[in-house]
MARLUMTI-633983 format. One line per field, with one value per residue (C-alpha): y, x, z. Coordinates in steps of 0.1 Angstrom, whole numbers, plus 2048, in hexadecimal, padded with zeros to 3 digits. Layout:
N
py	[Y; ...]
px	[X; ...]
pz	[Z; ...]
% end
This chain:
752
py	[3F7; 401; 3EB; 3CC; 3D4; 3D7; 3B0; 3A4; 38C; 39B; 382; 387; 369; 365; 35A; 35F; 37A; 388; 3A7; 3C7; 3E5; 40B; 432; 435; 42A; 40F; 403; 3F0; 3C6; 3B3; 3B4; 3A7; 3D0; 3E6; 3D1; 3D2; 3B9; 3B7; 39D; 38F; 373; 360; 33B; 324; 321; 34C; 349; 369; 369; 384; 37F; 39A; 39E; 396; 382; 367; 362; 369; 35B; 364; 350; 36C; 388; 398; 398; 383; 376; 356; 353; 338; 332; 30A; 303; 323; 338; 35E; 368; 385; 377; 38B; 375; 35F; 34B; 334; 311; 2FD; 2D5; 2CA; 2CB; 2D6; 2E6; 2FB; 2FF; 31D; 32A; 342; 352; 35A; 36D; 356; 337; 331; 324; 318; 2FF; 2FA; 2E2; 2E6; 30D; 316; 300; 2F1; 2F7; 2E7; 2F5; 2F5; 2F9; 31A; 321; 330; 34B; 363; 360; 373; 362; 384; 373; 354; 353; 333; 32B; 315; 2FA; 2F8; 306; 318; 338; 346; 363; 365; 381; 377; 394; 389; 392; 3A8; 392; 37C; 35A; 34E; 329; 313; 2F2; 2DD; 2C7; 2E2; 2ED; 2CB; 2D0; 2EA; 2F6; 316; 327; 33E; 331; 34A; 35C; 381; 382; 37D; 39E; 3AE; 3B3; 3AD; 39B; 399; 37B; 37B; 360; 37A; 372; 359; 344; 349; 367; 359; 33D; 356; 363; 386; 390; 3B4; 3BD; 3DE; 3DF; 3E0; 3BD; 39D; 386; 35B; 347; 321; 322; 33E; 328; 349; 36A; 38B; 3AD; 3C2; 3E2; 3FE; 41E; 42F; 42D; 411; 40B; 3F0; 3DB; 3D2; 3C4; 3BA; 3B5; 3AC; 3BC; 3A4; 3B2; 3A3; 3C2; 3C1; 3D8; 3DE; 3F2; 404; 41A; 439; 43F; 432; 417; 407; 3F2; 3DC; 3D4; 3B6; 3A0; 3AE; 3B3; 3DD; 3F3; 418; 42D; 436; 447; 458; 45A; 46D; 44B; 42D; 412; 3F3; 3DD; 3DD; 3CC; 3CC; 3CA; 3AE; 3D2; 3DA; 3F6; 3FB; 400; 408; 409; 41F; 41D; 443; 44E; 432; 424; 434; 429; 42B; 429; 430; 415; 428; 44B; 45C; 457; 45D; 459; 443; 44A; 44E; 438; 42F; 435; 437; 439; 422; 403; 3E3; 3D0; 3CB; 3AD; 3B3; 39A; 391; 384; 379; 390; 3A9; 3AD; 3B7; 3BE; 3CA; 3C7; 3DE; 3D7; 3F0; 3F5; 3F8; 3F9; 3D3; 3C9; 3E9; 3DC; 3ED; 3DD; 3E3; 408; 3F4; 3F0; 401; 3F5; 3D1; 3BC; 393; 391; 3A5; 394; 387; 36C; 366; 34C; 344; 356; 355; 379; 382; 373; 37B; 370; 37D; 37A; 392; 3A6; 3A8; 3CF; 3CD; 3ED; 3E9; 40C; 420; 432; 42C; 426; 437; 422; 43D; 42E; 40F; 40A; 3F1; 403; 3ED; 3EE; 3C7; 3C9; 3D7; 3DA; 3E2; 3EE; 409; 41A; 410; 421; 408; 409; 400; 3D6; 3D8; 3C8; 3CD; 3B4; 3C3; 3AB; 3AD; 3A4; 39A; 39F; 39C; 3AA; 39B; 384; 382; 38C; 3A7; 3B5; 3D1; 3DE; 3DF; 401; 410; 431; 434; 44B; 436; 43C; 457; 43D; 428; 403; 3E8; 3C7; 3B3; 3A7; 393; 37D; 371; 376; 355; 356; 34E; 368; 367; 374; 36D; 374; 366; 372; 37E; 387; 367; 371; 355; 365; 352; 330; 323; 31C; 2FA; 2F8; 306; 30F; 30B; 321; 323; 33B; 334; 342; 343; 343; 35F; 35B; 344; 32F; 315; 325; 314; 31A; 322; 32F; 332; 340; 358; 377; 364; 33F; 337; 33B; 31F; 321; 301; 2F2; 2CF; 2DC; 2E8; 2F0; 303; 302; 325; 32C; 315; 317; 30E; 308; 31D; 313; 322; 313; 32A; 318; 336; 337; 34E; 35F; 381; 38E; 383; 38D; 38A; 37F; 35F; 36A; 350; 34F; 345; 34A; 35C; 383; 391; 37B; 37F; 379; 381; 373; 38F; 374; 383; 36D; 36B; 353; 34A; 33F; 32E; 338; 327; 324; 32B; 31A; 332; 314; 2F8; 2D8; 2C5; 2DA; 2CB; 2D0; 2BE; 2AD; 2BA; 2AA; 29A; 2B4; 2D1; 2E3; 2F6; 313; 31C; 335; 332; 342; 339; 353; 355; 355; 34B; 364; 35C; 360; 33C; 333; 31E; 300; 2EF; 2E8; 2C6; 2B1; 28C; 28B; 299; 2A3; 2BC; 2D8; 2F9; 317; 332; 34A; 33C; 35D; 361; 368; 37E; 37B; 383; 382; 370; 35C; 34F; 333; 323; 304; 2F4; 2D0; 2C1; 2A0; 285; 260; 261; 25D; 269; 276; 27D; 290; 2A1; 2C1; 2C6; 2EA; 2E5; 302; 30A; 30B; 2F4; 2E3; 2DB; 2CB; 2DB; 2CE; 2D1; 2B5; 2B7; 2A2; 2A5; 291; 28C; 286; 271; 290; 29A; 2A0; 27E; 28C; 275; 26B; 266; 23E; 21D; 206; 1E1; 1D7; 1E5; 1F7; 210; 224; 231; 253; 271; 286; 26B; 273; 292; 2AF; 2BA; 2A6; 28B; 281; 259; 24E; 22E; 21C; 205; 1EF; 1EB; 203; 1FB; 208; 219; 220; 22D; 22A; 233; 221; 223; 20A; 1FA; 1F4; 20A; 21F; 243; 254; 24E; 25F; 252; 23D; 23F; 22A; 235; 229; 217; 22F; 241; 257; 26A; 279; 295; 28C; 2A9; 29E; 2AB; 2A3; 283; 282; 27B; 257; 239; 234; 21A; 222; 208; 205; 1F4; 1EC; 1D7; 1CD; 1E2; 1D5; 1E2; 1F7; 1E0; 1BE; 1AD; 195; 19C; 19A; 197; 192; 1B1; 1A6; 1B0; 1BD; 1C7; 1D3; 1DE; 1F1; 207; 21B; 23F; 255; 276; 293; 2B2]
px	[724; 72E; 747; 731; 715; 730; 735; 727; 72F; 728; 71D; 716; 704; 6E8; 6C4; 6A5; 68D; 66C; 663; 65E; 656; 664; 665; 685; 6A2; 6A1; 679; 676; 66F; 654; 669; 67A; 66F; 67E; 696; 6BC; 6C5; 6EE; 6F6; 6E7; 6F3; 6E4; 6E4; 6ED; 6C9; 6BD; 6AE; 6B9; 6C4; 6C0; 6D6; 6C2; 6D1; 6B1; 69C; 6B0; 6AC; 69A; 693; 687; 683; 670; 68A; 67B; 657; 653; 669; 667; 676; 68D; 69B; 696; 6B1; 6BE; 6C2; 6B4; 6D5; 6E6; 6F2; 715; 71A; 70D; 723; 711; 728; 71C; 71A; 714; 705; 6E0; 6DF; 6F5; 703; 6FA; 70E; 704; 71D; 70C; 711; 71A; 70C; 724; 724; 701; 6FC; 6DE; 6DF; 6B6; 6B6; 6B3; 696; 6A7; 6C9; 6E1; 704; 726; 73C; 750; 731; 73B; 730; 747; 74F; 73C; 73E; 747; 74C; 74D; 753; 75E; 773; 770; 786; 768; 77B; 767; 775; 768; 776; 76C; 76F; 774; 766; 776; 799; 78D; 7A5; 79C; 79E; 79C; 794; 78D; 77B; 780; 761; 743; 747; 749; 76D; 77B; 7A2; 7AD; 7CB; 7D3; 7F8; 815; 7F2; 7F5; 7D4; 7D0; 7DD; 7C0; 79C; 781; 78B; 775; 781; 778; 782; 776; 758; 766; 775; 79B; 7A8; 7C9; 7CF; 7CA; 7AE; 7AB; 7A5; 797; 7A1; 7A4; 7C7; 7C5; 7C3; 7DB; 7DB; 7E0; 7E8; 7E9; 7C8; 7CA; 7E7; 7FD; 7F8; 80B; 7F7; 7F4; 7E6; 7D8; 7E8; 7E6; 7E2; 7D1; 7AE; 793; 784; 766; 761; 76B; 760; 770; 76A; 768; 78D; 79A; 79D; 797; 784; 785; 76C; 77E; 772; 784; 76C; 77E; 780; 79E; 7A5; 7C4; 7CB; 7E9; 7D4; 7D3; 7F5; 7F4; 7D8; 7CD; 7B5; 79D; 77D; 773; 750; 741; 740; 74C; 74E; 73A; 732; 73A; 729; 732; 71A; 72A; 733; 748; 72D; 739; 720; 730; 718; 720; 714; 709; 706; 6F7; 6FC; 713; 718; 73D; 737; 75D; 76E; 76C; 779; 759; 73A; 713; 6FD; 6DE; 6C7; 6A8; 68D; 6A4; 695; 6B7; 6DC; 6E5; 6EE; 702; 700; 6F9; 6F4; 6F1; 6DF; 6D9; 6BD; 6BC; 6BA; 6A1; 6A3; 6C3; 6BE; 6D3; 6CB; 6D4; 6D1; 6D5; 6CA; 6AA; 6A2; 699; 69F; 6A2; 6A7; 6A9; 69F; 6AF; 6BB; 6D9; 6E7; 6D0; 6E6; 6E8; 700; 701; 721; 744; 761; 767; 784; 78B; 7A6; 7C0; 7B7; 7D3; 7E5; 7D7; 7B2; 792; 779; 757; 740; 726; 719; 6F6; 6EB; 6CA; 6B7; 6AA; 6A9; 687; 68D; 69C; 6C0; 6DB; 6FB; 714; 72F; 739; 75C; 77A; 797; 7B2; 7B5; 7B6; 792; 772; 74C; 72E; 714; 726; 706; 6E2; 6C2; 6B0; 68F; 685; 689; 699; 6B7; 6D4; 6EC; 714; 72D; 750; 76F; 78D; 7A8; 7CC; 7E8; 806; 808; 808; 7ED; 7D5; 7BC; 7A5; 781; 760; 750; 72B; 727; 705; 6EE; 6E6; 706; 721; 73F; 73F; 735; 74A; 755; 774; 784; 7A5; 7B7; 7D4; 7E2; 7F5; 811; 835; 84D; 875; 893; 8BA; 8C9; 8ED; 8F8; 8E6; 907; 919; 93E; 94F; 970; 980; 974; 98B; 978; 96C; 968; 94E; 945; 927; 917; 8FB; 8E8; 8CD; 8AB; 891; 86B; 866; 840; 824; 81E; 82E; 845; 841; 858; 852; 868; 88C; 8A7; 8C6; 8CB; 8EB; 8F0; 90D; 8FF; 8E9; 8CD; 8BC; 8B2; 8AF; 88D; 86B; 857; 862; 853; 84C; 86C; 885; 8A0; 8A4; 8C8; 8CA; 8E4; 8F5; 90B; 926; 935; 945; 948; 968; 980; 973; 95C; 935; 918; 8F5; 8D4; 8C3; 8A1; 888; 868; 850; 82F; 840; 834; 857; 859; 870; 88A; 8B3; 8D3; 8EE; 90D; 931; 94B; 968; 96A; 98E; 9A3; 9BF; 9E2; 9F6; A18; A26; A4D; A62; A77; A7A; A6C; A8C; AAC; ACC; AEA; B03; B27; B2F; B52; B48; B4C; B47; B25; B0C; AF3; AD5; AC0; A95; A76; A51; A35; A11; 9F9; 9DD; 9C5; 9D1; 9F5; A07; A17; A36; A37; A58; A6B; A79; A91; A90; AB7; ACA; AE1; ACC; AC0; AA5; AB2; A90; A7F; A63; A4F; A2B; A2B; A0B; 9F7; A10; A2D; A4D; A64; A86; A94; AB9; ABF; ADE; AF1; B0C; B17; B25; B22; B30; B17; AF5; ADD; AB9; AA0; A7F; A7B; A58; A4E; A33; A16; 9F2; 9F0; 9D1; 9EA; A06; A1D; A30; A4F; A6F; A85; AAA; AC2; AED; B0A; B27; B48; B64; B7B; B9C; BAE; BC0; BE5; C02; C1E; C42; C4A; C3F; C31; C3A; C13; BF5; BEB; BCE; BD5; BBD; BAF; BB6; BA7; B92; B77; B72; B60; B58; B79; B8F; BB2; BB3; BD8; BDF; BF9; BFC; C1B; C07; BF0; BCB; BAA; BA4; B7F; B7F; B54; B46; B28; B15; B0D; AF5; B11; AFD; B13; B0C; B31; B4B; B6C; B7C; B7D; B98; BB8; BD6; BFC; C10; C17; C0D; BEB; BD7; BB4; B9D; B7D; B63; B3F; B22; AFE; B08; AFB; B14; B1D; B36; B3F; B52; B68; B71; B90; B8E; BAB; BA3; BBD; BB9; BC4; BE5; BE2; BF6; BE2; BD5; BBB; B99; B89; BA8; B98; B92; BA6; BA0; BC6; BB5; B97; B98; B80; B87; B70; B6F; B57; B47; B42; B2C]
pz	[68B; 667; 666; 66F; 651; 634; 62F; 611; 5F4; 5CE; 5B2; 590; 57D; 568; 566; 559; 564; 55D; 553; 56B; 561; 572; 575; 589; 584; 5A5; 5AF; 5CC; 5CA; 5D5; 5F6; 60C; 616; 630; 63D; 637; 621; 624; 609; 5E6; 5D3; 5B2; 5AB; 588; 585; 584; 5AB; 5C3; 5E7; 5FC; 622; 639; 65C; 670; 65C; 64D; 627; 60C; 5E9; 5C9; 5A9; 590; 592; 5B5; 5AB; 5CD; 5E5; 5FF; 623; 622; 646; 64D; 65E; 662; 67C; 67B; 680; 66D; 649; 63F; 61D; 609; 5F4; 5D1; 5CE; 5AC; 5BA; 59A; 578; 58B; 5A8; 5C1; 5E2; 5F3; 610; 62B; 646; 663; 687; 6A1; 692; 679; 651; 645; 627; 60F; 5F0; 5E9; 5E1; 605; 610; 628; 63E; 650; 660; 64E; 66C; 67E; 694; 6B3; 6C8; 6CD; 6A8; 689; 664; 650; 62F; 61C; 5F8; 5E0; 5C1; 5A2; 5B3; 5CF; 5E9; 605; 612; 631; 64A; 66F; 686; 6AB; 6C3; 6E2; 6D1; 6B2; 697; 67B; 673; 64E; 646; 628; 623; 5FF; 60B; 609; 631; 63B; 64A; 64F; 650; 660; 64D; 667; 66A; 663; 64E; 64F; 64E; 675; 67D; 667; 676; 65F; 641; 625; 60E; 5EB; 5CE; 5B1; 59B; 582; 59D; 5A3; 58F; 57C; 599; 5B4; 5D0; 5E3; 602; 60B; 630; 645; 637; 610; 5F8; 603; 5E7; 5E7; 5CB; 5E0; 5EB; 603; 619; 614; 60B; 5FF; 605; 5E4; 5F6; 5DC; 5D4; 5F1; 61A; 62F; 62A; 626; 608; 607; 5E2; 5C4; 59E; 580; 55A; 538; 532; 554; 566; 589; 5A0; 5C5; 5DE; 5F9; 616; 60D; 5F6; 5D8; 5BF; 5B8; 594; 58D; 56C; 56E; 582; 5A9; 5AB; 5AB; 5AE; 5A1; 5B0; 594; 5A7; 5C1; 5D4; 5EE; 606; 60D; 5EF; 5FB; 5DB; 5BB; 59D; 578; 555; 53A; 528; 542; 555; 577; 593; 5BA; 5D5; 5F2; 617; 618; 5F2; 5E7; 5C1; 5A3; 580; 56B; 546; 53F; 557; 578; 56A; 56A; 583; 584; 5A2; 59D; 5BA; 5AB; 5BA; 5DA; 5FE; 610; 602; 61D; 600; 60F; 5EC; 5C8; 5AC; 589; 573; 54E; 547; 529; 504; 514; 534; 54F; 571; 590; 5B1; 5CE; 5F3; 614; 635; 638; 617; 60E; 5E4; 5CE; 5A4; 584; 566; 545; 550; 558; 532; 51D; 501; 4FD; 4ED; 4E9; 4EE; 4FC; 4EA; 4C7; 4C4; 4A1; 4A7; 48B; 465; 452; 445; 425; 431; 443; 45C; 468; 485; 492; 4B1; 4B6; 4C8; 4DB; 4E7; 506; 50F; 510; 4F4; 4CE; 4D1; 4B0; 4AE; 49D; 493; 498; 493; 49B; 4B0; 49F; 478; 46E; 47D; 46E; 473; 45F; 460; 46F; 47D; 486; 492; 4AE; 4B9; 4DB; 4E0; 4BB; 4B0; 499; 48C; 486; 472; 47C; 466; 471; 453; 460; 449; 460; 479; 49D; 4B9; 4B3; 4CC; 4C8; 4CC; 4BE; 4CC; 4CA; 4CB; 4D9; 4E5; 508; 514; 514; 50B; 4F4; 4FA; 4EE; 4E2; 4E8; 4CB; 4C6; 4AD; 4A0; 47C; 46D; 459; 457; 452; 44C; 457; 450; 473; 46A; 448; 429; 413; 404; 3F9; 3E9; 3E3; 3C5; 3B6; 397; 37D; 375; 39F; 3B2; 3D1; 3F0; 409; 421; 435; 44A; 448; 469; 468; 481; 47B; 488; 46C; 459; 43F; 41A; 400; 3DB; 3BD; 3C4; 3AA; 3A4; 393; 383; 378; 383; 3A6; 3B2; 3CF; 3E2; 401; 40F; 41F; 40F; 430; 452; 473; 485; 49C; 487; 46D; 448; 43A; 418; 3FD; 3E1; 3C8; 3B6; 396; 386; 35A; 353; 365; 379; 393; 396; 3AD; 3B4; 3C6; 3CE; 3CF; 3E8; 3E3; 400; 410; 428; 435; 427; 407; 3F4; 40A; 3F6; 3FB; 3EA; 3DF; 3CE; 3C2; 3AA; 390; 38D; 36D; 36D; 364; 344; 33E; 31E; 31D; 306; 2FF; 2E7; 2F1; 2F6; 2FF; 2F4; 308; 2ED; 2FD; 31D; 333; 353; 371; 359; 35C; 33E; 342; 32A; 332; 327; 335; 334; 332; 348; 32A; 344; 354; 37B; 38A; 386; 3A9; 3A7; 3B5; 3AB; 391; 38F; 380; 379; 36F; 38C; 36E; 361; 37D; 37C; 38A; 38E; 3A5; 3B3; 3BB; 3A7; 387; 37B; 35C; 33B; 34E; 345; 35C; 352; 35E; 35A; 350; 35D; 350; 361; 35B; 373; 35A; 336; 31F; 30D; 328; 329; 33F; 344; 351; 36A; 373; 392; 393; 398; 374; 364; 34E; 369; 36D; 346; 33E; 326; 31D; 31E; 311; 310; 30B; 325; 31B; 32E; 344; 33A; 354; 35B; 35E; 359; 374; 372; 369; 363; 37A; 37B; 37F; 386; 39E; 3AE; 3CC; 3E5; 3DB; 3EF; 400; 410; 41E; 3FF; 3F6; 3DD; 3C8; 3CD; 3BA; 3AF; 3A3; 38F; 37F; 35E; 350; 32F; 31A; 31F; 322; 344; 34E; 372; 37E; 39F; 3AE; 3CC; 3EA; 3D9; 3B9; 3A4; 38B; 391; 37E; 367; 374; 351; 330; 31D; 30D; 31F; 31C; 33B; 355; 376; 372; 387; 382; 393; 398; 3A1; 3B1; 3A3; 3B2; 3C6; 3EF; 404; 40F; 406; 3E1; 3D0; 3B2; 399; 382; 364; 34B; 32D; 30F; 2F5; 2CC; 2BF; 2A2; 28B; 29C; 27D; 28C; 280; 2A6; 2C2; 2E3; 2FE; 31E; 33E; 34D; 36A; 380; 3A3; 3B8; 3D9; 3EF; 3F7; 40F; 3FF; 419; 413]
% end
């Protein structure tokens, strides 16, 4: 029979209410009187219900001081819930469940009724509760089989869906649904059964069971604080609180009975109604526990409502078996306040903003506030005490002064003398600014930059804070380094490319800081950078400018030995060293040569063509100067080794040279019946000259000559005699004529 009276529906709402005066703690209303009265609910527009389980319902609209039947249409049937659906911007609907006759509907403030479906009867109504989406809840017990049924209409009991498929639900006897007060509780609705909590969050088409801390047992209530904290009645004589939005549960109190209602002051004072003890208080979130029984007839309570009415008066509202409509005016929260949570929004770091809390005394006696202090230190209050008389006011101004940025939370509390914790206020906010941080790399090393170059890095900076990032002021501890950036603002969460120049002055090491100024919480932000500044290396030539190799005979070769010092301030690197008269070559060792060093080189001439010669010596290097040079010049002579051959021939004649193909020499014999001038060239495929074997004025005979090569490629040459008449020594003409006797050419293959 227990089982049957614990269904109710708690509310809490608010509404205007006239003033009642009591002794006790709880003084009877104006009725309904000594009847059990199993469920209370309150209405948008301040008017109370009362369900009794033989007498139908009851109103009131001047907080109890009379109350009025209200039954047209209804059945005096036993009322289990009552459930308050807002149709629209002026009036209600009000639900009843109902034994055996179903869901009853009123849109005129219970004047009239007419039936909302699921009446049957073999089958109680045990609980009916609705969201902020307008879904209807209701639970139905079927005594022929002792299981549950749980149904929901979207058109104000017009329809009506059962959601018993696959539903663990079914399997649990006496459900009692509950969508908590401020509609669904982070998407989701409860259910309190014989077997712990089972929690939906699609409308209660599925659920998941979330059972408390403990064994099996059943809920009967639940109530949620200003900080979001839920509450849940249980029949083991506990209460149970979650704190991450149903999903696990603590116990936190135990009582002598069963838990049957809850309800819950805007300051977050508990009150638990139990079906044998009847009604406690928690000033300290369920921890701690005082009976209130002062005034009651019976300890027998089924429900309770709590109401503010306004800045004087608060009033909660008990109901039991038996016992009609108990209330207690203002002994509910003695200490007032207008408000339970401060948002101050976005203040920028470095700023302030201020709002206030206004403290009432409503208790019976003067009220000390001592202190009054903010639990997190970028809050304050003042004043930070008062003295209240009864009915008087105070006013506290709060500050909210953020020194970094992000989310802060914290408290307002009033340590009073009306209650043994202190109450408090909610506060939260969020500090605003932009703050930096170089994740990558915040050392530059630029290793070494010759001077006259320079060189550019980056870094990238982040603003790790919540506001836009402005920069101001940006310089280096050193001018030869350079700092910019293509951008001036920087949204929270992205990057900013930072660069710096290094254009070194002399030769050695450098280092220092780019300093960047910002509105940032860590400004200034530093860059360390290190480079070298790198001069160049000069060569000095320990030579004349032009080096004269004098005569030299074709085939014969001539050393000279020079050098060149590093006057510069780097080490020189050789290149090459370059010739553009394949006569004259550069023998040197190419490995570096440091600062003040000296490197010799030799300088070698051999000629191949008779003749004054000319050339330009280049030395290659990283010097700033290079290419330096040195000019040569020498003078070949004709070769003399033509050797001469036993007789005289009877004309002329050249022979083919042997070896053939040669390398690196070849012997070219000739014969002459008359003395002449004998010039013996060689010339390449394209009939260019490139060496004079001989030119000289021989007698008739048989010759032969030796000539070495010396720089030619391999390939096919051509070599050319040419005998011309030379004058007698006793010729008297003043200008004989220069014959040609004879000219031949003949071609021979070089091999290396």
């Amino acid at each position: 029979m227990i089982n049957m009276l614990l269904r109710w529906t708690v509310c809490i709402v608010l509404f205007t209410a006239i003033a009642l005066s009591q002794s006790s703690f709880w003084v009877p209303t104006a009725g309904p009187l000594r009847i059990s009265v199993s469920a209370m609910a309150i209405n948008s527009q301040g008017d109370v219900f009362a369900g009794t389980y033989t007498r139908g319902m009851y109103l009131s609209t001047n907080s109890g001081g009379s109350w009025t039947q209200v039954n047209n249409g209804l059945p005096l049937s036993r009322i289990y819930a009552i459930a308050v659906s807002r149709a629209n911007w002026n009036h209600d609907y009000i639900f009843v469940a109902t034994r055996a006759t179903g869901v009853y509907r009123s849109s005129d403030k219970g004047a009239s009724w007419q039936p909302a479906g699921l009446a049957d009867d073999s089958t109680y109504i045990e609980s009916i509760a609705t969201d902020q989406d307008g879904n209807l809840f209701a639970s139905s017990h079927h005594t022929w089989n002792n299981i549950s049924t749980i149904y929901r209409s979207s058109d104000n009991g017009h329809t009506w869906m059962n959601i018993d498929l696959q539903n663990p639900l079914v399997h649990t006897t006496i459900p009692f649904i509950l969508a908590p007060t401020y509609g669904k509780y982070n998407g989701s609705i409860f259910a309190g059964t014989n077997w712990g909590v089972y929690r939906s969050v699609d409308d209660g088409i599925t659920w998941g069971r979330v059972v408390p801390t403990g064994s099996n047992f059943q809920v009967n209530s639940f109530a949620v604080n200003f900080r979001g904290d839920m509450y849940a009645a249980a029949t083991d004589s506990a209460v149970y609180k979650s704190r991450d939005g149903g999903l696990h549960w603590d116990k936190v109190s135990v009582t002598i009975d069963k838990v049957v209602s809850l309800a819950i002051t805007p300051n977050g004072v508990i009150f638990a109604a139990t079906y044998g003890s009847g009604v406690f208080r928690s000033l300290d979130d369920g921890a701690s526990w005082q009976s209130l029984q002062s005034g009651l007839d019976n300890e027998l309570m089924l429900c309770l409502v709590y109401v503010d009415a306004g800045p004087y008066d608060t009033y909660m509202y008990t109901g039991g078996t038996g016992l009609g409509v108990y209330m207690s005016r203002n002994s509910t929260t003695p200490f007032s306040l207008n408000r339970y949570d401060i948002h101050f929004g976005d203040v920028k770091v470095g700023q302030n903003r201020v709002d206030s809390i206004v403290v009432l005394n409503r208790d019976t006696t003067s009220l000390t506030i001592v202190p009054a202090y903010a639990t997190h230190s970028y809050y304050s209050v003042k004043p930070d005490s008062a003295y209240l008389n009864i009915g008087e006011s105070a006013k506290f101004y709060v500050t909210f002064t953020p020194e970094w940025y992000g989310d802060f939370n914290g408290t307002i509390e009033f340590v009073n003398t009306a209650n043994s914790t202190p109450d408090e206020v909610l506060v939260t906010g969020t500090g605003r600014a932009p703050d930096t941080r170089i994740p990558f790399s915040d050392i530059l090393s630029y290793g070494r930059v010759y001077l006259g170059h320079y060189s550019v890095q980056s870094t990238r900076i982040k603003n790790i804070g919540n506001d836009t990032l402005v920069f101001g002021n940006m310089y280096t501890t050193d001018s030869v380094f350079t700092v910019y950036t293509d951008v001036n603002t920087v949204l929270p969460g992205e990057f900013a490319e930072i660069f710096v120049k290094f254009t070194p002055r002399v030769h050695g090491p450098y280092s220092g800081f780019a300093v960047l100024e910002s509105n940032s919480m860590s400004s200034p932000d530093t860059v360390w950078m290190t480079g070298f500044g790198r001069g160049y290396p000069v060569v000095q030539m320990n030579a004349p400018a032009e080096v004269k190799f004098g005569h030299l005979k074709i085939g014969l070769e001539r050393d000279t030995t020079f050098s060149f010092t590093n006057i510069g301030v780097d080490t020189l690197w050789i290149i090459k060293f370059e010739s553009n008269n394949s006569q004259f070559s550069v023998k040197i060792d190419h490995s570096p040569v440091p600062p003040g060093a000296t490197r010799n080189f030799i300088i070698q001439f051999t000629p191949f063509a008779k003749g004054e010669t000319f050339g330009t010596l280049y030395l290659h290097s990283n010097s700033l100067q290079s290419p330096d040079s040195i000019r040569v010049h020498g003078l070949a002579d004709p070769a003399s080794n033509i050797e001469t051959l036993e007789g005289v021939p009877s004309e002329f004649v050249l022979y083919q040279n042997f070896p053939n193909p040669f390398n690196p020499s070849t012997t070219i014999r000739f014969g002459m019946p008359l003395e002449g001038g004998v010039r013996i060239t060689m010339y390449n495929q394209l009939g260019i000259e490139v060496a004079v074997v001989t030119d000289e004025v021989l007698p008739p005979g048989y010759y032969e000559t030796h000539w070495r090569n010396s720089g030619l490629p391999s390939g096919v040459y051509y070599y050319r005699i040419l005998i011309k008449s030379v004058r007698a020594w006793d010729d008297q003409q003043p200008d004989p004529p220069v014959l040609t006797l004879f000219d031949q050419m003949k071609k021979l293959i070089l091999v290396k």
